[in-house]
C-alpha positions in Angstrom: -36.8 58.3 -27.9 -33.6 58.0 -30.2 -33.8 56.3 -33.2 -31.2 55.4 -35.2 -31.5 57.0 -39.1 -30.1 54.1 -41.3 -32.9 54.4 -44.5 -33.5 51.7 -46.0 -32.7 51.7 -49.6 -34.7 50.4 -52.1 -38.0 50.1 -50.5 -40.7 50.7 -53.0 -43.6 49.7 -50.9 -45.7 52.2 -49.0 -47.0 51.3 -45.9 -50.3 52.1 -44.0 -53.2 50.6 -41.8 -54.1 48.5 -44.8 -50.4 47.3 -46.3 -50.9 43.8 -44.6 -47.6 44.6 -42.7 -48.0 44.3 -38.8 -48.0 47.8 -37.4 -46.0 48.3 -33.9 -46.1 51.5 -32.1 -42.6 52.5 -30.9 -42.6 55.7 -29.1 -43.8 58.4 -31.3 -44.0 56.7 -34.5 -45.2 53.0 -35.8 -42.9 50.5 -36.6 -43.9 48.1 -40.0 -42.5 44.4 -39.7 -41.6 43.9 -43.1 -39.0 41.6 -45.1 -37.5 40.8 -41.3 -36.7 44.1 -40.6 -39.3 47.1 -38.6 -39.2 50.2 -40.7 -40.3 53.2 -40.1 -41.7 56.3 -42.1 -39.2 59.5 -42.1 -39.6 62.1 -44.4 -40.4 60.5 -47.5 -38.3 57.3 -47.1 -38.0 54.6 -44.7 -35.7 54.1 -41.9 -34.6 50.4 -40.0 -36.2 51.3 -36.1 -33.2 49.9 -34.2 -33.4 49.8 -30.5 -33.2 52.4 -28.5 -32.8 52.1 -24.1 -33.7 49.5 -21.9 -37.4 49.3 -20.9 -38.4 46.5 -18.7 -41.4 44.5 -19.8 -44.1 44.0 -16.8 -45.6 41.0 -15.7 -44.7 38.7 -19.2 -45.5 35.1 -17.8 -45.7 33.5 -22.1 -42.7 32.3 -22.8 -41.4 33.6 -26.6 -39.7 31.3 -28.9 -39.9 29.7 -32.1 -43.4 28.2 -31.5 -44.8 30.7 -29.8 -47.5 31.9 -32.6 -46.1 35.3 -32.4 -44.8 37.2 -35.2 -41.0 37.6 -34.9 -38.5 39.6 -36.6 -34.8 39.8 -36.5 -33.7 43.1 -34.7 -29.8 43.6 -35.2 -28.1 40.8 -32.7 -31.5 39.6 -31.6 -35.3 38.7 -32.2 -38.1 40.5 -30.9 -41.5 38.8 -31.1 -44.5 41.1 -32.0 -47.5 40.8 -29.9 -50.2 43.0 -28.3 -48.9 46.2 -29.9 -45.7 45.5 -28.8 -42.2 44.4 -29.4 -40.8 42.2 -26.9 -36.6 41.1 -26.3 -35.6 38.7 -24.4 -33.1 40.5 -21.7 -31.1 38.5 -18.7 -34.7 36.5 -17.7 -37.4 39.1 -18.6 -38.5 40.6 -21.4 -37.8 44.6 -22.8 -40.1 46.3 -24.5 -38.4 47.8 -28.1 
């Protein structure tokens, strides 16, 4: 999976299993929600995750939105919403897994 290496600058919090930061795994790596953006880890600095492909969510019958008690976080021209271990898009009537 291709990622795109923007670092974010300026990040002087570490994150883990206990940071109180959601934790999404994206591929190969996890994915901290954090200050609107999902960062990830890379060699001694943090990156923005931006999106990479188009993966079609399964069977997705909840209907994301503001109300929707998920989690969501702006991901470049769109939101995902963060539930079950995943990020979800909304994508012409269904939902892509980021």
């Amino acid at each position: 999976m291709t990622t795109a290496h923007q670092q974010h600058t300026g990040h002087d919090h570490t994150h883990g299993p206990d940071c109180g930061h959601m934790a999404v795994q994206h591929g190969d790596h996890v994915d901290y929600a954090h200050d609107g953006h999902l960062h990830r880890e890379h060699e001694g600095h943090y990156d923005e995750c931006e999106r990479s492909g188009h993966t079609e969510c399964g069977d997705h019958p909840h209907q994301h939105g503001p109300d929707c008690g998920h989690d969501s976080v702006q991901h470049g021209d769109h939101v995902d919403y963060l539930h079950d271990g995943h990020r979800h898009a909304a994508h012409d009537g269904h939902y892509d897994e980021h």
